[in-house]
PDB file of N, CA, C and O in Angstrom:
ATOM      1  N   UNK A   1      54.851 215.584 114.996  1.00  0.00           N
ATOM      2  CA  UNK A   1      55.043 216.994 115.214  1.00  0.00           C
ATOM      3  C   UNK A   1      54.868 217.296 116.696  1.00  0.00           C
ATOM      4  O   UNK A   1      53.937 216.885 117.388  1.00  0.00           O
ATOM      5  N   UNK A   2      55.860 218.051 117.092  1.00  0.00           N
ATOM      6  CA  UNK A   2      55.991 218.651 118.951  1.00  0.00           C
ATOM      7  C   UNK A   2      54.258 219.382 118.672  1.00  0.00           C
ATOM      8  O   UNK A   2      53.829 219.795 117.594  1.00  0.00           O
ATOM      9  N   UNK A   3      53.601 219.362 119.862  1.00  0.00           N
ATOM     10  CA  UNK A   3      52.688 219.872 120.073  1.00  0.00           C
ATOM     11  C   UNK A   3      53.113 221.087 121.154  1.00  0.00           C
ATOM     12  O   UNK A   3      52.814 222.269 120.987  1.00  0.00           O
ATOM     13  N   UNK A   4      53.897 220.539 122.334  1.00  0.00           N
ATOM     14  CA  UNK A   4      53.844 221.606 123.135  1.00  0.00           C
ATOM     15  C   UNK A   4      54.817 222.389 123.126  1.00  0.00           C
ATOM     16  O   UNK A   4      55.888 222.080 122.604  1.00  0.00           O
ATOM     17  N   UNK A   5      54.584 223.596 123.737  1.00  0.00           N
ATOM     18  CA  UNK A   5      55.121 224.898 123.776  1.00  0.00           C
ATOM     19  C   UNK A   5      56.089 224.738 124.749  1.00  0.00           C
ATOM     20  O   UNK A   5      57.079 225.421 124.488  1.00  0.00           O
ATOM     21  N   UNK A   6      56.183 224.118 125.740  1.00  0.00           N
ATOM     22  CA  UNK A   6      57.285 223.542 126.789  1.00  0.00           C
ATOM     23  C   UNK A   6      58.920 222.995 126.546  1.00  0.00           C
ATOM     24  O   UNK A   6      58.930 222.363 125.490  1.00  0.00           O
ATOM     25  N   UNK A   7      59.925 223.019 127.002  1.00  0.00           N
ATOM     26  CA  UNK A   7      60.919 222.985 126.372  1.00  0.00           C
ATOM     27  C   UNK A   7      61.306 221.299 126.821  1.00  0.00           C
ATOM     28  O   UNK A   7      60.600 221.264 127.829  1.00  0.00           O
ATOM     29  N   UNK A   8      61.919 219.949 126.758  1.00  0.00           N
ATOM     30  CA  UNK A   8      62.427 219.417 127.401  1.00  0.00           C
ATOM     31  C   UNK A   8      63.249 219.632 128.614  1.00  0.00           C
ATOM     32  O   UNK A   8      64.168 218.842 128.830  1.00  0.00           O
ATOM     33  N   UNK A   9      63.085 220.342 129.204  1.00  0.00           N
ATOM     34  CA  UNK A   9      63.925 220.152 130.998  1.00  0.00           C
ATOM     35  C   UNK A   9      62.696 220.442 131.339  1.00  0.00           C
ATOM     36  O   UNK A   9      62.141 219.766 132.205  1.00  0.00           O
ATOM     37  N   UNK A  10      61.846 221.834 130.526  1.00  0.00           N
ATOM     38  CA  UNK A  10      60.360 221.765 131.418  1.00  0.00           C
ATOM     39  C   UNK A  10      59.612 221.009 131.650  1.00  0.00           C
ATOM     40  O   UNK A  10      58.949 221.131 132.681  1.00  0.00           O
ATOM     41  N   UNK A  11      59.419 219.943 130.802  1.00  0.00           N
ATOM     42  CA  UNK A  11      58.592 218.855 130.929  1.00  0.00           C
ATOM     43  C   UNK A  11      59.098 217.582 131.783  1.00  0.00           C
ATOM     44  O   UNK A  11      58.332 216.678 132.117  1.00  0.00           O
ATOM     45  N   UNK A  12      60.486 217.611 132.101  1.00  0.00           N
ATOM     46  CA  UNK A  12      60.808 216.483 132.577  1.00  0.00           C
ATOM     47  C   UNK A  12      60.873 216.856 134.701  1.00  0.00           C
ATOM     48  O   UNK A  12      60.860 216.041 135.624  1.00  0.00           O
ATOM     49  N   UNK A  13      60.942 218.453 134.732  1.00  0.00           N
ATOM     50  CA  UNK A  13      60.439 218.703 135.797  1.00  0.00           C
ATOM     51  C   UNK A  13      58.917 218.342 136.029  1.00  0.00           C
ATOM     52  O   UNK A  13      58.332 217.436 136.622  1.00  0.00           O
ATOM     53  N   UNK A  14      58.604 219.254 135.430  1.00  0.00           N
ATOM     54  CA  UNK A  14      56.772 218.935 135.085  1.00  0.00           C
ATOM     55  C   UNK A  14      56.659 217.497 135.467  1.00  0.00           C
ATOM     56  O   UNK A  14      56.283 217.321 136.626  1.00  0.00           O
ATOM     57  N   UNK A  15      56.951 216.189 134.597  1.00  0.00           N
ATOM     58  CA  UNK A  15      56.528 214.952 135.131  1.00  0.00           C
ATOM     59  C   UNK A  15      57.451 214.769 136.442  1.00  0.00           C
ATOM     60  O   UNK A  15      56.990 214.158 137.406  1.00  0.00           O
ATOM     61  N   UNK A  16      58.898 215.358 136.479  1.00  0.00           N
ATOM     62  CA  UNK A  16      59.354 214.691 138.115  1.00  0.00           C
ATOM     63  C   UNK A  16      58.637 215.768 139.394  1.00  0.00           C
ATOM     64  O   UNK A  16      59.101 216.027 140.504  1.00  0.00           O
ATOM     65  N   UNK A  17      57.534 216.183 138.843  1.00  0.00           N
ATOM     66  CA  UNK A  17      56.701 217.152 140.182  1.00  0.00           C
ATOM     67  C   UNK A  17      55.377 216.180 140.424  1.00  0.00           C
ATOM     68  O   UNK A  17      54.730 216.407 141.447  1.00  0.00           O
ATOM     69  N   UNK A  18      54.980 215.221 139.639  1.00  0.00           N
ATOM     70  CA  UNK A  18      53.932 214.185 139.698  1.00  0.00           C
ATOM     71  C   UNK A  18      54.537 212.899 140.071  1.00  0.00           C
ATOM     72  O   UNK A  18      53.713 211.998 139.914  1.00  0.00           O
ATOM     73  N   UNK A  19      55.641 212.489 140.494  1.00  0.00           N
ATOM     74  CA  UNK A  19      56.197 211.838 140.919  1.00  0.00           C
ATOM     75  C   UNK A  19      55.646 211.077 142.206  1.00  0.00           C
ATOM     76  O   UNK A  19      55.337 211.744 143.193  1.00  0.00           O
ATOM     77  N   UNK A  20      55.501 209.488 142.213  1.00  0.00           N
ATOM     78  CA  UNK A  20      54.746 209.156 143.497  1.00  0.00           C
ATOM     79  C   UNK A  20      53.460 209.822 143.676  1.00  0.00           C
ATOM     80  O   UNK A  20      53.294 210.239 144.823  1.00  0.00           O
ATOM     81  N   UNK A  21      52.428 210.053 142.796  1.00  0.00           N
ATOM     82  CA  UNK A  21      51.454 210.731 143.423  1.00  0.00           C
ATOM     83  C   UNK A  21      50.398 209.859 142.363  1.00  0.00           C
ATOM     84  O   UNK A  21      50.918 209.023 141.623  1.00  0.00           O
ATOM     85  N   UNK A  22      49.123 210.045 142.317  1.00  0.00           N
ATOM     86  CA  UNK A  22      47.880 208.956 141.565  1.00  0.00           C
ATOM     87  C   UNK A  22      47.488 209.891 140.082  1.00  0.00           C
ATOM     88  O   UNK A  22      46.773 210.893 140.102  1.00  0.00           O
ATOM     89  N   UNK A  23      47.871 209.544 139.331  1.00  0.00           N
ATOM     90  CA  UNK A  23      47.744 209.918 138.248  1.00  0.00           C
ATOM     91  C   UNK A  23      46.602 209.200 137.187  1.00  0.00           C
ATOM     92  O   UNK A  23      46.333 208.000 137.231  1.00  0.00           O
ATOM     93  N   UNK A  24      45.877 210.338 136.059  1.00  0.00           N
ATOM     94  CA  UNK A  24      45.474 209.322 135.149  1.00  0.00           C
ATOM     95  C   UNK A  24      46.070 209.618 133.887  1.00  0.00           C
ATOM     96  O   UNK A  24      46.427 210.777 133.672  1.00  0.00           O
ATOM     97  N   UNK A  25      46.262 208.538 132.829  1.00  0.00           N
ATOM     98  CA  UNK A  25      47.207 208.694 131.616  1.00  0.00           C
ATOM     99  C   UNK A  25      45.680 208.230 130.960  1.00  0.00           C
ATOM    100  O   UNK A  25      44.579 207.772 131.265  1.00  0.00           O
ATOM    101  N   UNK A  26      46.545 208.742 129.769  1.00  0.00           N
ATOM    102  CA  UNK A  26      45.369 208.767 128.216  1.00  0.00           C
ATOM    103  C   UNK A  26      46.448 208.696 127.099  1.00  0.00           C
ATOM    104  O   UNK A  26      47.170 209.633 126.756  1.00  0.00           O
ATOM    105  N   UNK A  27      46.446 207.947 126.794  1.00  0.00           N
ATOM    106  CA  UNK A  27      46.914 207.343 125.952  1.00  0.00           C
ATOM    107  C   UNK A  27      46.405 207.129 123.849  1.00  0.00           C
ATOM    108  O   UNK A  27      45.976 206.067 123.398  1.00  0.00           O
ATOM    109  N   UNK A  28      46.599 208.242 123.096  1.00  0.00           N
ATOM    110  CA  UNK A  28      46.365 208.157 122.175  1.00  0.00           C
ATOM    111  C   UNK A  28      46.848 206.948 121.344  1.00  0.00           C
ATOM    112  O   UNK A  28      48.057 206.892 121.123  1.00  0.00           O
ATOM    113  N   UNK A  29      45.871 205.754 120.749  1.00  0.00           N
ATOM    114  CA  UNK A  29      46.592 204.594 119.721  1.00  0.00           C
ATOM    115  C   UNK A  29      46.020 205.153 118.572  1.00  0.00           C
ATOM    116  O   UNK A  29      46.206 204.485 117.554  1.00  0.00           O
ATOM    117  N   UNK A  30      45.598 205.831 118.487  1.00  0.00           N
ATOM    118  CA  UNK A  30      45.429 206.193 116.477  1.00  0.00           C
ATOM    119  C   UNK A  30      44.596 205.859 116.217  1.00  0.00           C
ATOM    120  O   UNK A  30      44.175 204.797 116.676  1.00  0.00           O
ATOM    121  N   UNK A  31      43.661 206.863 115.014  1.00  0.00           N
ATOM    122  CA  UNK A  31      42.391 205.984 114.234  1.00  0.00           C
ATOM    123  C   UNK A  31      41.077 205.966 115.791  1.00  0.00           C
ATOM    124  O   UNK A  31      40.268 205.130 116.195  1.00  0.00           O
ATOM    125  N   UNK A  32      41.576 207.681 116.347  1.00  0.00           N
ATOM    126  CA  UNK A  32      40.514 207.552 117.678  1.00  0.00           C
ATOM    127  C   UNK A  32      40.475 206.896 118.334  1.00  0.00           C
ATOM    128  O   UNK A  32      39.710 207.147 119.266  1.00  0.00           O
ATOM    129  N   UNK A  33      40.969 206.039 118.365  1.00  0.00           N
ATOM    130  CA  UNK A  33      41.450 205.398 119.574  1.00  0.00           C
ATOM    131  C   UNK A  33      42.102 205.663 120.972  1.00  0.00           C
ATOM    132  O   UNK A  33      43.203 206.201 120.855  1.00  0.00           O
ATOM    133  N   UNK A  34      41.703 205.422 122.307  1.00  0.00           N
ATOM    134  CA  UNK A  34      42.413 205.408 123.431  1.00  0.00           C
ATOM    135  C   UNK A  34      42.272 204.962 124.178  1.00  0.00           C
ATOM    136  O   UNK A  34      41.264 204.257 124.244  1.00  0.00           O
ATOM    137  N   UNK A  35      43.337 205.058 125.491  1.00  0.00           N
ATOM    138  CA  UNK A  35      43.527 204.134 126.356  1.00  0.00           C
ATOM    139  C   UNK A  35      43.417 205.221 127.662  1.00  0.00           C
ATOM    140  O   UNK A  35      43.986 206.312 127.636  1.00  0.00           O
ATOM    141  N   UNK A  36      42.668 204.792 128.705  1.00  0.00           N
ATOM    142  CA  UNK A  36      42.864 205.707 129.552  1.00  0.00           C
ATOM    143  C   UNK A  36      42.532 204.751 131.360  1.00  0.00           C
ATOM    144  O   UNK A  36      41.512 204.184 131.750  1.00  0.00           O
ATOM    145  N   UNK A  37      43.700 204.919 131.960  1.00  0.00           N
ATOM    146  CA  UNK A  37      43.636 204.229 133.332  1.00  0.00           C
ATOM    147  C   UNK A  37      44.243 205.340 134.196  1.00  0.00           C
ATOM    148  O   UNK A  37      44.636 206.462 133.879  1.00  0.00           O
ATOM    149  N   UNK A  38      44.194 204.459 135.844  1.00  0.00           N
ATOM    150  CA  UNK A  38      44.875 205.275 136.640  1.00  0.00           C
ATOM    151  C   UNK A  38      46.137 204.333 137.121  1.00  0.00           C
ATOM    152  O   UNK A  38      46.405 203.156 136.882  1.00  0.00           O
ATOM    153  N   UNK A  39      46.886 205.479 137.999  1.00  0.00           N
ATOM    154  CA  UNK A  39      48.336 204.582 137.988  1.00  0.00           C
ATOM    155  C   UNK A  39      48.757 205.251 139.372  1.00  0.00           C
ATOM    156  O   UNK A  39      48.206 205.756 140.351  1.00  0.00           O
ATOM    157  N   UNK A  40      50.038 204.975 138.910  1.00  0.00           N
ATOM    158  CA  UNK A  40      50.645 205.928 140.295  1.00  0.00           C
ATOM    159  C   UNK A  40      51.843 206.494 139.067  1.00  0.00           C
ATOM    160  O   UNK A  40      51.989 205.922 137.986  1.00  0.00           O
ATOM    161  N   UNK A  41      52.406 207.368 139.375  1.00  0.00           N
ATOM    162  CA  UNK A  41      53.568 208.061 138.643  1.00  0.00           C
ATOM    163  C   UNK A  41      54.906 207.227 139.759  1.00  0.00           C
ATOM    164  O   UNK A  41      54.847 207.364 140.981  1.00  0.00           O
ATOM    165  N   UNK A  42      55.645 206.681 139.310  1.00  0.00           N
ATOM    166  CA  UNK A  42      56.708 206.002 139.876  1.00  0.00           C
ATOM    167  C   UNK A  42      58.315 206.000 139.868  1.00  0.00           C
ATOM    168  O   UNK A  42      59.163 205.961 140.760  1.00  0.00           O
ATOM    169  N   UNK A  43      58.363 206.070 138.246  1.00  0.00           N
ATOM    170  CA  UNK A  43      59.614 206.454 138.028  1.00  0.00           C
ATOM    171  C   UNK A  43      59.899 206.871 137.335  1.00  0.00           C
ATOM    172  O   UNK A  43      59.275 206.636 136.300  1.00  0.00           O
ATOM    173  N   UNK A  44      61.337 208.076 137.230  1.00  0.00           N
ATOM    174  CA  UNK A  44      60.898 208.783 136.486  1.00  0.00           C
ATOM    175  C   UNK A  44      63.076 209.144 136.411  1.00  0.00           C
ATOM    176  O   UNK A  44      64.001 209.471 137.155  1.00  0.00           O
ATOM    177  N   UNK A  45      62.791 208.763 134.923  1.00  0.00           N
ATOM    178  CA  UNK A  45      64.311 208.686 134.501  1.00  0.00           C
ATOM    179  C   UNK A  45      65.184 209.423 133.302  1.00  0.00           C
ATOM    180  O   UNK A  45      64.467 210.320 132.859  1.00  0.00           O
ATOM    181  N   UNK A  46      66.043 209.405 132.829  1.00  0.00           N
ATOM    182  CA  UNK A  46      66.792 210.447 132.015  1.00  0.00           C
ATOM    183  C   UNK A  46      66.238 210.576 130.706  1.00  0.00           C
ATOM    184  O   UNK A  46      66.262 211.611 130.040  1.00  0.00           O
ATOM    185  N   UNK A  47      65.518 209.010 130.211  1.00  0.00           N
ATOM    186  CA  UNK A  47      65.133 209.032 129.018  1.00  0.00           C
ATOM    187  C   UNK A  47      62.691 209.185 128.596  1.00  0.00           C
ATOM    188  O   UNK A  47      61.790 209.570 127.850  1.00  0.00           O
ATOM    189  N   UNK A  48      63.064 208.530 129.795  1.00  0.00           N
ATOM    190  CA  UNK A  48      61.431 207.968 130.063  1.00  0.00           C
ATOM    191  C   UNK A  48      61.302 208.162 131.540  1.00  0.00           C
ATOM    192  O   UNK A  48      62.197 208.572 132.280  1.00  0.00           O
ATOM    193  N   UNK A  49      59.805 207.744 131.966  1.00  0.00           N
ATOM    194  CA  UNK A  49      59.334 207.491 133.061  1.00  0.00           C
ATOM    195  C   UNK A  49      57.936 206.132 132.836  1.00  0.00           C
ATOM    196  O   UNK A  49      57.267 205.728 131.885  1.00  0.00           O
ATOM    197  N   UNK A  50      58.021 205.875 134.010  1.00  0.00           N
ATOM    198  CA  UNK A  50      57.163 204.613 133.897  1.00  0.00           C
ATOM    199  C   UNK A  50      55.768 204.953 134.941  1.00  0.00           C
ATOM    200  O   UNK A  50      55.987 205.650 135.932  1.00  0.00           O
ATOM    201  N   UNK A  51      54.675 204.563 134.749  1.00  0.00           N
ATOM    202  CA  UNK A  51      53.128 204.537 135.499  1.00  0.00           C
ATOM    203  C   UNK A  51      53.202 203.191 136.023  1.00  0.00           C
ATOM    204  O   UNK A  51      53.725 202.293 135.364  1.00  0.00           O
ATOM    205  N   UNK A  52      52.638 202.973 137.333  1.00  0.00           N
ATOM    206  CA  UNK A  52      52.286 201.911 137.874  1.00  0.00           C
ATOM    207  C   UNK A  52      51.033 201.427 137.784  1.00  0.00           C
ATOM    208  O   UNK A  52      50.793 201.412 138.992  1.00  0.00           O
ATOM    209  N   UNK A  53      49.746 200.895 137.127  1.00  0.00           N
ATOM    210  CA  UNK A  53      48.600 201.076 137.285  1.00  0.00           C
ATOM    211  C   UNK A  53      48.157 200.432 138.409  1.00  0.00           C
ATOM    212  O   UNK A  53      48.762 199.502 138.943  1.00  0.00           O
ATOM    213  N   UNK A  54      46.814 201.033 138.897  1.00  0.00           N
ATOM    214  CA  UNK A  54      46.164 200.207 139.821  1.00  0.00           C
ATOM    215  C   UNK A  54      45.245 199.051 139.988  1.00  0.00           C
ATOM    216  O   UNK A  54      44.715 198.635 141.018  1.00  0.00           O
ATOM    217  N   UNK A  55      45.157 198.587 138.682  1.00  0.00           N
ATOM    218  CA  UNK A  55      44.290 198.078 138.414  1.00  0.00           C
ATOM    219  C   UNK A  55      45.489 196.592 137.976  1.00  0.00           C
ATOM    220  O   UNK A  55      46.120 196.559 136.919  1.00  0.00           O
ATOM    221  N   UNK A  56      45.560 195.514 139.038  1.00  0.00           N
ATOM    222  CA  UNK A  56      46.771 194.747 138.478  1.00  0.00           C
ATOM    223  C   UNK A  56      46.589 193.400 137.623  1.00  0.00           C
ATOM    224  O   UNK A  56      47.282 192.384 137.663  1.00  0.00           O
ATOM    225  N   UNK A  57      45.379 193.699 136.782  1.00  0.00           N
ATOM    226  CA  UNK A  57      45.377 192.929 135.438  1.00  0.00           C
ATOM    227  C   UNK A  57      45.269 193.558 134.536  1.00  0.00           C
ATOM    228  O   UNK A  57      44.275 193.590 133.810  1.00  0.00           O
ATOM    229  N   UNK A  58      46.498 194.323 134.374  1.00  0.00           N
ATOM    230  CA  UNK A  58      46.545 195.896 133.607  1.00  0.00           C
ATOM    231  C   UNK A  58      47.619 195.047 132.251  1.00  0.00           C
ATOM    232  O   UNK A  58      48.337 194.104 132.583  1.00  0.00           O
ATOM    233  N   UNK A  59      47.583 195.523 130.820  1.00  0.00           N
ATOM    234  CA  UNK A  59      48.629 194.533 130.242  1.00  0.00           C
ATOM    235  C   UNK A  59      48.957 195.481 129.401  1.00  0.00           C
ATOM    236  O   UNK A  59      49.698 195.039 128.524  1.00  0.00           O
ATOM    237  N   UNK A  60      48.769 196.373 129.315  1.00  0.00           N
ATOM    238  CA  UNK A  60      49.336 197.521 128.205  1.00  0.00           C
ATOM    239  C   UNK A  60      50.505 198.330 128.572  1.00  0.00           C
ATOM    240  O   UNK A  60      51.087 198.104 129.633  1.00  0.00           O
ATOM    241  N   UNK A  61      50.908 199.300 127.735  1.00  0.00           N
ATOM    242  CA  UNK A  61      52.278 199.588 127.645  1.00  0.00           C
ATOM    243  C   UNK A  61      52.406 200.634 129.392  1.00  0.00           C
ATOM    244  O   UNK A  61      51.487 201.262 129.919  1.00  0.00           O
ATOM    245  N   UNK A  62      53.405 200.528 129.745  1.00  0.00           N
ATOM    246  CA  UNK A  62      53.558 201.440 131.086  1.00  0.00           C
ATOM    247  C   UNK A  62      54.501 202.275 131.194  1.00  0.00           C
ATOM    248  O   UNK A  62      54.288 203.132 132.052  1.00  0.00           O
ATOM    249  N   UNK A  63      55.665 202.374 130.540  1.00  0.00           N
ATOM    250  CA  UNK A  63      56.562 203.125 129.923  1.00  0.00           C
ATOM    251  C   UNK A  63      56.162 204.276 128.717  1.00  0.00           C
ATOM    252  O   UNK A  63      55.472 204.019 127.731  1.00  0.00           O
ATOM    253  N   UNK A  64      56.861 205.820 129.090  1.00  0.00           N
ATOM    254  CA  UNK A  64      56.971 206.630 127.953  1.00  0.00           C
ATOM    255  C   UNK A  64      57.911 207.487 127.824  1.00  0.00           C
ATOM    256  O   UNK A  64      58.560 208.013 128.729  1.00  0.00           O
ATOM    257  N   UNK A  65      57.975 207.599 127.017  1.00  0.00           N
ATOM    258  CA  UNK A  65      59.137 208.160 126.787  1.00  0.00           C
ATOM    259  C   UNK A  65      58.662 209.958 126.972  1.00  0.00           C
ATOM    260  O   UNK A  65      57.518 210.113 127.399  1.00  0.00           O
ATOM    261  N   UNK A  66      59.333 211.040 126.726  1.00  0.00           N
ATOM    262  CA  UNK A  66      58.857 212.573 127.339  1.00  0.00           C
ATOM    263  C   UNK A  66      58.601 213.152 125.433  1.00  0.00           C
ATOM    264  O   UNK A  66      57.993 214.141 125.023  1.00  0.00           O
ATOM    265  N   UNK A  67      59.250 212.205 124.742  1.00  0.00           N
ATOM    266  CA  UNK A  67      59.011 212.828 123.288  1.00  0.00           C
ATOM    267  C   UNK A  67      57.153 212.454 123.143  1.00  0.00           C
ATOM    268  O   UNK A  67      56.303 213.311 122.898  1.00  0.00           O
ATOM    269  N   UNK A  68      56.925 211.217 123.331  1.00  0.00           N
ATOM    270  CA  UNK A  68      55.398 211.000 123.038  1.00  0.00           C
ATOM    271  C   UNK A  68      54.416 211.521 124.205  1.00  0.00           C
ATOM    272  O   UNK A  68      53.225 211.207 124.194  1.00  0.00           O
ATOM    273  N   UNK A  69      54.931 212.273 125.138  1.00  0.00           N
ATOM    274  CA  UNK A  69      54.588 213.337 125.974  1.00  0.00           C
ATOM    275  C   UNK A  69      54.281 214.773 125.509  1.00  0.00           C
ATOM    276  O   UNK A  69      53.211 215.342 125.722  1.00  0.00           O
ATOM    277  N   UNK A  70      55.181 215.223 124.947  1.00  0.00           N
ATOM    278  CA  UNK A  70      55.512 216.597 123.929  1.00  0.00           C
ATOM    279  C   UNK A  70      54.813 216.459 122.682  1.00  0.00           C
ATOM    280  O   UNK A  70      54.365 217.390 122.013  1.00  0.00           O
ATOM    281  N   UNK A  71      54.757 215.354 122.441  1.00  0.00           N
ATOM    282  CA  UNK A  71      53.997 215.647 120.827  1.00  0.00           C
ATOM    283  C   UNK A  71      52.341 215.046 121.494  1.00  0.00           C
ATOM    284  O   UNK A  71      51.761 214.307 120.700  1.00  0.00           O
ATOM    285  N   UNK A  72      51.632 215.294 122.765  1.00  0.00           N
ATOM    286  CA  UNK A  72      50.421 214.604 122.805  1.00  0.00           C
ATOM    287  C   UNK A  72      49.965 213.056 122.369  1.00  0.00           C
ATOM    288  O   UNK A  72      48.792 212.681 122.357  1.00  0.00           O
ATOM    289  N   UNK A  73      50.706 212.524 122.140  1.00  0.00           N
ATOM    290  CA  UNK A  73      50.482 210.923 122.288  1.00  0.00           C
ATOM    291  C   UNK A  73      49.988 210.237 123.474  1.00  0.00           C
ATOM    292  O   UNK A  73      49.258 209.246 123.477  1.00  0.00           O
ATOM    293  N   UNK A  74      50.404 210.792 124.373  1.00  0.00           N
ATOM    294  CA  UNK A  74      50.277 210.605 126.016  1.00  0.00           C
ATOM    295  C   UNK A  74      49.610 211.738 126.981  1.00  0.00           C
ATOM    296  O   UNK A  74      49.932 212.907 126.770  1.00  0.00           O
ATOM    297  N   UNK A  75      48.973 211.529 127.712  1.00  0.00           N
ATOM    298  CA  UNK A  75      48.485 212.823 128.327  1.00  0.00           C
ATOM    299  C   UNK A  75      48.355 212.359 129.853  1.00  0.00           C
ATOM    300  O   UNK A  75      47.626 211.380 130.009  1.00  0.00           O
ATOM    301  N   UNK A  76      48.974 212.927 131.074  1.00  0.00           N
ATOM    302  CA  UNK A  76      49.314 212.413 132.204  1.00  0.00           C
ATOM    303  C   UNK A  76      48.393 213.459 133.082  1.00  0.00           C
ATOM    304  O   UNK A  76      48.876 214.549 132.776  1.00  0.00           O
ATOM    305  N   UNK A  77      47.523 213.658 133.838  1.00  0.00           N
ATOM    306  CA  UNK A  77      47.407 214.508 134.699  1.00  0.00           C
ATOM    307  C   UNK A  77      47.047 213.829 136.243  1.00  0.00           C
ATOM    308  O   UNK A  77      46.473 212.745 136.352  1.00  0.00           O
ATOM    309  N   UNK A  78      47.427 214.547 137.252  1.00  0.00           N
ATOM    310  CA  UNK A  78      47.080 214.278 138.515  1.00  0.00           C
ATOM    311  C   UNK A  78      45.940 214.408 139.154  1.00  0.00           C
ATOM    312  O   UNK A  78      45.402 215.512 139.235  1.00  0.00           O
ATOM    313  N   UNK A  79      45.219 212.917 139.894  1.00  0.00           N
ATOM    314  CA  UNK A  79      43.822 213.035 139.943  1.00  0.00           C
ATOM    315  C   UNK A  79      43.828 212.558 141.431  1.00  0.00           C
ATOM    316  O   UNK A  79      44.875 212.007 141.771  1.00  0.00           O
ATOM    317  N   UNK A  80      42.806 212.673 142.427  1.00  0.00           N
ATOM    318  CA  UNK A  80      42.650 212.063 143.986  1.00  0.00           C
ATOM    319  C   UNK A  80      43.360 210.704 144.315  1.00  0.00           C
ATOM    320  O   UNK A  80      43.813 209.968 143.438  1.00  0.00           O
ATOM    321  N   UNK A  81      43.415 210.433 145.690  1.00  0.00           N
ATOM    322  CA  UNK A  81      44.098 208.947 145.621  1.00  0.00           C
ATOM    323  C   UNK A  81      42.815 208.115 145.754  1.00  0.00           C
ATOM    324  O   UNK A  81      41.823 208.366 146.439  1.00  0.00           O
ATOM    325  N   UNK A  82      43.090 206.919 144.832  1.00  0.00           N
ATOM    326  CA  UNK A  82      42.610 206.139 144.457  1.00  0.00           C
ATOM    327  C   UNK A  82      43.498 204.469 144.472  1.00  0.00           C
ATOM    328  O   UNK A  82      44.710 204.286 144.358  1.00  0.00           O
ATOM    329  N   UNK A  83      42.425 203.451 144.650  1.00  0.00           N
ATOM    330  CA  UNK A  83      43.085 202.353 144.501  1.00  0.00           C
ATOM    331  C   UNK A  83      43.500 201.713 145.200  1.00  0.00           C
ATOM    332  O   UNK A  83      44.098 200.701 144.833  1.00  0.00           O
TER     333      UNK A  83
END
């Protein structure tokens, strides 16, 4: 289920305005579970965008798509530079 109130073009501005800048993602896996690092916001494309992490024995997923963005699966916000 969409969680947010945001439309798709809003959100895909929204992530191409964090673009190149130090981000941290949180990452919902289910059953309370999560994942949460820092990255860089890097690229950012028609279907998805991808995180760079900083941490480079990083092995988890780095790609998302803007649907598991919209429904809160993923949670991206912009934090100091780091790394």
């Amino acid at each position: 289920m969409i969680k947010s109130g945001e439309t798709l073009g809003q959100v895909k501005r929204h992530i191409s305005d964090m673009r190149e800048k130090p981000v941290e993602v949180t990452v919902n896996l289910g059953r309370n579970k999560f994942l949460v690092y820092a990255g860089r916001l890097m690229g950012v494309y028609p279907a998805l965008f991808t995180v760079t992490p900083f941490d480079k024995d990083f092995r988890g997923k780095t790609s998302y798509s803007y649907s598991e963005y919209m429904c809160g699966k993923v949670k991206v916000k912009v934090t100091k530079e780091s790394g």
